[in-house]
C-alpha positions as semicolon CSV with decimal commas, in nm:
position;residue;x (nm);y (nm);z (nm)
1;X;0,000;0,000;0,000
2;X;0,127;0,355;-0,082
3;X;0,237;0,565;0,164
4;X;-0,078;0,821;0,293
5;X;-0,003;1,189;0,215
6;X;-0,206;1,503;0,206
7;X;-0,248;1,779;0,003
8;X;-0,338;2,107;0,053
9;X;-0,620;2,320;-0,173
10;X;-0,526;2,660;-0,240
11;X;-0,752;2,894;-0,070
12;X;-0,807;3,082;-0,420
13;X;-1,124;3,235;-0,349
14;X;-1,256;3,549;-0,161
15;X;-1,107;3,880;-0,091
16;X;-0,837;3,960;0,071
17;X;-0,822;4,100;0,434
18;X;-0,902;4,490;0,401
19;X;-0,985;4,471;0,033
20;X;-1,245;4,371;-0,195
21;X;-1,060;4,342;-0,558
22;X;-0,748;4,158;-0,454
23;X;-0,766;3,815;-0,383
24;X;-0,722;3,632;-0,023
25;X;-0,485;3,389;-0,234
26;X;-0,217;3,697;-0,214
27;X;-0,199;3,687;0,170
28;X;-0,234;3,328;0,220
29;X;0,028;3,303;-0,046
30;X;0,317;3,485;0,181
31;X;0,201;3,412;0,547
32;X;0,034;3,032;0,530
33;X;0,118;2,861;0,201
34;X;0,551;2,836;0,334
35;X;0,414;2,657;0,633
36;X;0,210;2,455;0,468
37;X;0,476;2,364;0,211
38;X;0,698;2,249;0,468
39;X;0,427;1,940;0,585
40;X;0,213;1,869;0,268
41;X;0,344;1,677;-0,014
42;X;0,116;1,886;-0,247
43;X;-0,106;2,151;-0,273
44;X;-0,414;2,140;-0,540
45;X;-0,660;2,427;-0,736
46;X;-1,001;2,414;-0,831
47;X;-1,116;2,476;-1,186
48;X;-1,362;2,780;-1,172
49;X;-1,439;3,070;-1,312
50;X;-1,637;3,267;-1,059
51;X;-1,789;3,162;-0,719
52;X;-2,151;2,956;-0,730
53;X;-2,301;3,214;-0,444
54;X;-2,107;3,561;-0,544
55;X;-1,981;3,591;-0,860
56;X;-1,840;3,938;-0,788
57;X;-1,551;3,727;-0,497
58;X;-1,206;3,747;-0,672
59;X;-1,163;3,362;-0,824
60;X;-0,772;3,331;-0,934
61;X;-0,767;3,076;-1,268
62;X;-0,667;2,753;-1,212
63;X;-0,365;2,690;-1,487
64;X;-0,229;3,029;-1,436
65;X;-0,220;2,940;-1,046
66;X;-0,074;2,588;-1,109
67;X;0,175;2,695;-1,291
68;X;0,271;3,038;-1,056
69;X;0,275;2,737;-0,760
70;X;0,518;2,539;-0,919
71;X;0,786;2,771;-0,954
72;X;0,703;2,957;-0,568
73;X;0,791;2,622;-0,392
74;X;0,972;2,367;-0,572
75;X;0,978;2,099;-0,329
76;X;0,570;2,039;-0,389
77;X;0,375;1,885;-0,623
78;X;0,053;2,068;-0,799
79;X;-0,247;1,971;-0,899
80;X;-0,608;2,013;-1,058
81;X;-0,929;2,010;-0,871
82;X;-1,036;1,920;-1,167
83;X;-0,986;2,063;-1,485
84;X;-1,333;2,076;-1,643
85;X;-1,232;1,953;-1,985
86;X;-1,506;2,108;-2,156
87;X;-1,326;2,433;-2,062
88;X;-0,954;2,368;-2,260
89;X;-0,893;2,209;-2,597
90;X;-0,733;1,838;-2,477
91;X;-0,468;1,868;-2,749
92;X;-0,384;2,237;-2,595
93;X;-0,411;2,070;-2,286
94;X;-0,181;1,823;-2,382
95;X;0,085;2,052;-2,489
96;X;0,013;2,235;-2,173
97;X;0,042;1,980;-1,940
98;X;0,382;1,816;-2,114
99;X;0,517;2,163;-2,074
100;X;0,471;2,197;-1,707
101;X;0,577;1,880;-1,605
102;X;0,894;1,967;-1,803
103;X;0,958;2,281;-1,570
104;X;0,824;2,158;-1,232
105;X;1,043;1,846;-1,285
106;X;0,797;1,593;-1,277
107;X;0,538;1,740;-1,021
108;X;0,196;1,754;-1,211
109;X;-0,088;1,562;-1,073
110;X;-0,364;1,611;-1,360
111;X;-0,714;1,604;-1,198
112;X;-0,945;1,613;-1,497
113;X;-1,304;1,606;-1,475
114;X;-1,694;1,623;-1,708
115;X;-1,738;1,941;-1,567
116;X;-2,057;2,010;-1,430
117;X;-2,105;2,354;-1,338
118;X;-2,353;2,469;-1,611
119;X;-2,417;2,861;-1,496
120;X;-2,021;2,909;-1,554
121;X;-2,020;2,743;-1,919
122;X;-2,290;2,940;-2,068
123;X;-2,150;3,248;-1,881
124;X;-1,846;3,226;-2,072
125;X;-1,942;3,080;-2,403
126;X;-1,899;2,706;-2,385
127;X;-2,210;2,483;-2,500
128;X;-2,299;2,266;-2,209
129;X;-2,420;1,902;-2,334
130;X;-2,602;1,664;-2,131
131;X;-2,362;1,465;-1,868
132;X;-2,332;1,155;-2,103
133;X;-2,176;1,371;-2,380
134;X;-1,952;1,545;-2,118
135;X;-1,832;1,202;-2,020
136;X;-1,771;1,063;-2,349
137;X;-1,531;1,397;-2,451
138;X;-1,359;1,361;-2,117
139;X;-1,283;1,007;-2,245
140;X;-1,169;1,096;-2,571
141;X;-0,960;1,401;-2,439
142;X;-0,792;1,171;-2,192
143;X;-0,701;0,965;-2,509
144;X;-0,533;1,231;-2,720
145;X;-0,408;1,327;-2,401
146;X;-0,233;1,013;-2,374
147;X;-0,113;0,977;-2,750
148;X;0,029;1,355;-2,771
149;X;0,225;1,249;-2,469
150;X;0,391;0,904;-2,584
151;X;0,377;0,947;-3,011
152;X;0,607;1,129;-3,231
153;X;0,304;1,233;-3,435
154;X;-0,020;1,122;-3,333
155;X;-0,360;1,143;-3,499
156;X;-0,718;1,075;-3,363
157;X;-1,056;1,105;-3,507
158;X;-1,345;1,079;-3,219
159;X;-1,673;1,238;-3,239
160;X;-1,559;1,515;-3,085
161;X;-1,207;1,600;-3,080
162;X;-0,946;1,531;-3,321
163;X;-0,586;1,597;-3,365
164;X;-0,371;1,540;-3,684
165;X;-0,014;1,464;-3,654
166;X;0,000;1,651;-3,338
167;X;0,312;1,664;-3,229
168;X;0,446;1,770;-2,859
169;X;0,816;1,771;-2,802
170;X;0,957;1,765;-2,586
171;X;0,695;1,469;-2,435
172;X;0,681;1,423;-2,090
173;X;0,839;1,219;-1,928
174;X;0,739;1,051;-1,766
175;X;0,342;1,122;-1,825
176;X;0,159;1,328;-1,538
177;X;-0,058;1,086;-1,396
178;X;-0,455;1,120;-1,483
179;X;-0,650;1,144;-1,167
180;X;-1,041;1,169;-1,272
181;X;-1,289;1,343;-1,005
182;X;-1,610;1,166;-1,047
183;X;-1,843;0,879;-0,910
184;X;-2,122;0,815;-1,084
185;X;-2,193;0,455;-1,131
186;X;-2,276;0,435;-1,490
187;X;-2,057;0,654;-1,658
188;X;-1,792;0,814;-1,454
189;X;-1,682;0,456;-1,266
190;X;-1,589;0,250;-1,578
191;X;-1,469;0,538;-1,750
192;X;-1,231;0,567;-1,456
193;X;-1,173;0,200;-1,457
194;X;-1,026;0,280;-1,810
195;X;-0,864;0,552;-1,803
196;X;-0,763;0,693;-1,491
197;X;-0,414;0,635;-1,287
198;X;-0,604;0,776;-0,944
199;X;-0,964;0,835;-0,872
200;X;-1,082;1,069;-0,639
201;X;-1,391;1,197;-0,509
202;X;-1,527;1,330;-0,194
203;X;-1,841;1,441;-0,003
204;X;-1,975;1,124;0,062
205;X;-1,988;0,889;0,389
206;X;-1,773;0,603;0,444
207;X;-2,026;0,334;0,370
208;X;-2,134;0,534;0,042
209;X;-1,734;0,541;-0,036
210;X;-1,682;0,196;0,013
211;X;-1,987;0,032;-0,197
212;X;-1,821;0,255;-0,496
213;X;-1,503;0,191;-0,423
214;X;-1,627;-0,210;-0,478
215;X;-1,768;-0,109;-0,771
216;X;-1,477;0,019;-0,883
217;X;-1,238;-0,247;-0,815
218;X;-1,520;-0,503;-0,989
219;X;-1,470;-0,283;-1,342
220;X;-1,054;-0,265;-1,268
221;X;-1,056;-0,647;-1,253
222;X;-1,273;-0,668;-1,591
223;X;-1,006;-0,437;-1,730
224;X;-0,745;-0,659;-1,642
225;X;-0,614;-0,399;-1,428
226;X;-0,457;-0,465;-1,029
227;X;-0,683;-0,230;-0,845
228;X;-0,406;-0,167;-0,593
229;X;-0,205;-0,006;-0,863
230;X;-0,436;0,314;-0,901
231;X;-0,429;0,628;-0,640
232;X;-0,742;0,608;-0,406
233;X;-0,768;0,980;-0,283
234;X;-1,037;1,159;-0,119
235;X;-1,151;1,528;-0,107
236;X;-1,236;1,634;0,260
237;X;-1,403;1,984;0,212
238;X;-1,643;2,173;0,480
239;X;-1,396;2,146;0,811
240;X;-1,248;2,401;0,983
241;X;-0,843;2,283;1,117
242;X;-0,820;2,169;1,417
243;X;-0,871;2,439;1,739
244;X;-0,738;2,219;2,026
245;X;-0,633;1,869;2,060
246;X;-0,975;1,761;2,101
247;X;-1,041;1,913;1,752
248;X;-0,712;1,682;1,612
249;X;-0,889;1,427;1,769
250;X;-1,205;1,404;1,571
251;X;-0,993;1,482;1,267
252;X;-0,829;1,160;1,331
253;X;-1,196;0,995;1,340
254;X;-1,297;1,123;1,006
255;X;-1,030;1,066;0,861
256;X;-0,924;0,672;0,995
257;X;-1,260;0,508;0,808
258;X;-1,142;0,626;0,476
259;X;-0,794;0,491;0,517
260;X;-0,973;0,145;0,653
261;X;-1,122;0,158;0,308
262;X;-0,800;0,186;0,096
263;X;-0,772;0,596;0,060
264;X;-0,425;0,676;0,072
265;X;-0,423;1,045;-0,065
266;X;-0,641;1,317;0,069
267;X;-0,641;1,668;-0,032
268;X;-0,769;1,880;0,227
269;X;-1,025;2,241;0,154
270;X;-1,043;2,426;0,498
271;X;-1,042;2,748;0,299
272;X;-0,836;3,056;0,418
273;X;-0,560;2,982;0,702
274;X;-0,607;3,216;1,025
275;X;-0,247;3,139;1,073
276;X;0,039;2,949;1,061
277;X;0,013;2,783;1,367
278;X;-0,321;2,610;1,235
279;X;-0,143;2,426;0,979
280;X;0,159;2,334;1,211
281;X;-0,130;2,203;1,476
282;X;-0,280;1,999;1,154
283;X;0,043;1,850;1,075
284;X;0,137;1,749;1,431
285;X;-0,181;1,619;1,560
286;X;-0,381;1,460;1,305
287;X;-0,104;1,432;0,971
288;X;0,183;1,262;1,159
289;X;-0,006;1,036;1,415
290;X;-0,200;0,892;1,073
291;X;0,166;0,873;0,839
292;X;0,346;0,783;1,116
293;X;0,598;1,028;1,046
């Protein structure tokens, strides 16, 4: 079993303390994000445009963040929470992608996802098909994805992307791995079964996490796929970090029944830091008692 580590997401959204235009992502940047760096193995973005409840909060793009991350601390990976795909051409993506794991030295995680977010497509311009269409051009992305990436010169012709000789030196690498965000049973799962390297998801109980994760490991097998060879990770969203030891505590609990079901990566959205000392409380009390570090 891999080794459990945790990521961080980038508190991208909101304003800053004291100002309404400039995003909180500029103060958590220089006060929170070197502490954190020092006790996560990565830290992670989300794909939006605008916030669901206020579109007027400052929301810093997700590529343009990635890639800003990489070079501020070197020592971390970065990754997408998840790119919609709907939202980037996959054969830009492709050259995108080979590029920055070219300059990080290896540290992309690509989280790719359907998308699902339909207010934010039609408010900037992108049609919005029904989910099933959504997941079958996620699928075919993920393929050109994958032929840009190990071909000198690769062509594909799906019904909804193509490429033509497309090539992408220098190719990565090796590849980022694919993580796809998703769940759903009839779609998302054996596409995932397919073509991802990790799965992730999040939001859901243990019991809930564990029937899919069955289901999953049922399509792996008909694959012909080990399902111990792909990345279990889980999104825990909607906590606040730990106040007291107590707090820790009841981290720990939330946390353990996910790792008793085979998650071994968990990215972690608390939202803004209050201070450094939350994250250094995080990584005593709950990360290190649960690595074993």
């Amino acid at each position: 079993m891999s080794q459990l580590k945790f990521g961080l997401a980038a508190p991208i959204i909101g304003p800053a303390p004291g100002s309404q235009e400039n995003s909180i992502f500029i103060d958590q940047q220089a006060h929170i994000l070197p502490t954190a760096a020092e006790h996560f193995h990565s830290i992670w973005v989300f794909d939006h445009f605008f916030g669901v409840e206020n579109r007027q909060e400052p929301f810093l793009e997700c590529w343009t963040t990635l890639t800003w991350l990489a070079a501020r601390f070197p020592d971390l990976h970065i990754g997408s929470l998840v790119l919609g795909i709907g939202y980037r051409n996959p054969g830009l993506l492709a050259k995108m992608s080979a590029t920055l794991q070219l300059l990080s030295g290896g540290r992309l995680l690509l989280g790719v996802g359907a998308g699902w977010l339909q207010e934010e497509y039609l408010a900037y311009g992108y049609p919005f098909p029904p989910a099933s269409v959504r997941v079958k051009q996620l699928d075919e992305a993920i393929q050109i994805m994958r032929l840009m990436w190990s071909e000198p010169a690769p062509s594909f012709k799906g019904d909804y992307f193509q490429i033509t000789e497309a090539a992408c030196p220098p190719r990565p690498d090796p590849s980022p791995p694919i993580m796809i965000g998703g769940e759903g049973e009839q779609l998302m799962l054996p596409l995932i079964a397919r073509q991802a390297d990790w799965w992730n998801t999040g939001k859901i109980d243990p019991p809930t996490y564990g029937r899919k994760r069955d289901i999953l490991h049922r399509l792996l097998e008909a694959e012909g796929r080990d399902p111990v060879d792909m990345v279990h990770s889980f999104m825990m969203s909607g906590r606040r970090l730990p106040q007291s030891t107590a707090e820790s505590e009841q981290w720990i609990e939330a946390l353990q029944p996910f790792i008793d079901l085979g998650v071994t990566y968990f990215m972690l959205s608390c939202g803004p830091v209050a201070s450094a000392e939350q994250i250094v409380r995080l990584a005593e009390e709950v990360m290190q008692p649960l690595t074993g570090a």
